[in-house]
C-alpha positions as CSV (number, residue, x, y, z in Angstrom):
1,X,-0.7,-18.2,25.4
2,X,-2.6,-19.5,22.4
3,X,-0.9,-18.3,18.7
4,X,-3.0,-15.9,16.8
5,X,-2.5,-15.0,13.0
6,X,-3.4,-11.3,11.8
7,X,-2.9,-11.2,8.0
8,X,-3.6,-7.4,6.8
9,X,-4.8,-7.2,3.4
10,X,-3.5,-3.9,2.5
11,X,-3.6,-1.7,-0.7
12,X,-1.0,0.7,-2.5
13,X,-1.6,4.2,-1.1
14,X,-4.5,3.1,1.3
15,X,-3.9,5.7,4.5
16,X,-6.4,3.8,6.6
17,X,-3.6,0.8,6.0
18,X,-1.0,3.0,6.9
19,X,-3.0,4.0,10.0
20,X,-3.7,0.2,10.9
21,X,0.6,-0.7,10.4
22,X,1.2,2.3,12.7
23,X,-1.3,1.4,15.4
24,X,-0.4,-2.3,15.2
25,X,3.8,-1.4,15.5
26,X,2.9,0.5,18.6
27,X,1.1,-2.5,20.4
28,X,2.5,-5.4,18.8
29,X,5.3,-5.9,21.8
30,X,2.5,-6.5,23.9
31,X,1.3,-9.1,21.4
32,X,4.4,-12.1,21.5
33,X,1.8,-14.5,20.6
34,X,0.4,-12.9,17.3
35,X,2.1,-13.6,13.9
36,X,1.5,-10.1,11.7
37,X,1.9,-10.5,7.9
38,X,0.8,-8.0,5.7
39,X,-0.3,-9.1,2.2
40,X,-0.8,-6.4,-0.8
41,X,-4.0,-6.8,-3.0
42,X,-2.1,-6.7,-5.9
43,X,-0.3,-9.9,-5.3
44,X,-1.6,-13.6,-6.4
45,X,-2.3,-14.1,-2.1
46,X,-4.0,-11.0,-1.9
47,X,-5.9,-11.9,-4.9
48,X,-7.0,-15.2,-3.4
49,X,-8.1,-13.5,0.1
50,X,-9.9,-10.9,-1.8
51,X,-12.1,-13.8,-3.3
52,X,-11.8,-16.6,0.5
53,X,-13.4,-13.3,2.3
54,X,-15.2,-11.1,-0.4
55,X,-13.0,-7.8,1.0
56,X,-14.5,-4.4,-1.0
57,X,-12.1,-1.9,1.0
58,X,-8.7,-2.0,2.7
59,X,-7.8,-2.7,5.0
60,X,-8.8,-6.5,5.2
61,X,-7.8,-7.3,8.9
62,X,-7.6,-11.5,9.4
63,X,-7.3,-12.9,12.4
64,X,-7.2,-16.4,12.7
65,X,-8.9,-17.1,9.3
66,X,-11.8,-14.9,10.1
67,X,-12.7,-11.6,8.8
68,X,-12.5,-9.2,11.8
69,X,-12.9,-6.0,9.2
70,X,-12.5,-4.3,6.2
71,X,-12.7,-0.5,5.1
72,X,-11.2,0.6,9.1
73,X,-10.5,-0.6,12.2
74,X,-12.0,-0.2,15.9
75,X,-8.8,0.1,18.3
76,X,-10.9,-1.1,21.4
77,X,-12.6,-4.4,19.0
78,X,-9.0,-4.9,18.1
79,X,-7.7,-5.5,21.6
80,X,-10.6,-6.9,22.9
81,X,-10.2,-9.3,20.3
82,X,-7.0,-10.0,20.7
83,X,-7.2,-10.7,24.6
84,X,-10.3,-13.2,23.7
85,X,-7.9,-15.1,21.9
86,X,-5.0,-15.0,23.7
């Protein structure tokens, strides 16, 4: 099973962030293979990942050093995503 990084670029008080951690807990045993790491905007790393991916609205979602979104998420993309990878 190939590795995948998901970096979330979250933001303080952002409920579609909160929505994304939530989903992402309840799937992420079926994921062994993905390393999660949530980065806040506010922080020097977000900072630089706001400027690497031009991200207007959080979430950020980063998989693999690509954008997959910003601004939401599509559960279905997501996994479908994911499974590519895998």
């Amino acid at each position: 099973m190939q590795e995948i990084t998901l970096t979330e670029l979250s933001s303080p008080g952002c409920q579609i962030c909160k929505a994304f951690e939530g989903f992402w807990s309840s799937v992420e045993k079926d994921w062994p293979n993905v390393r999660y790491k949530n980065v806040s905007v506010i922080t020097p790393e977000g900072q630089e990942l706001v400027q690497k991916y031009m991200i207007f609205a959080s979430p950020g979602i980063i998989i693999n050093e690509e954008l997959f979104s910003t601004g939401g998420f599509d559960r279905k993309k997501f996994i479908t995503k994911l499974k590519e990878l895998s």
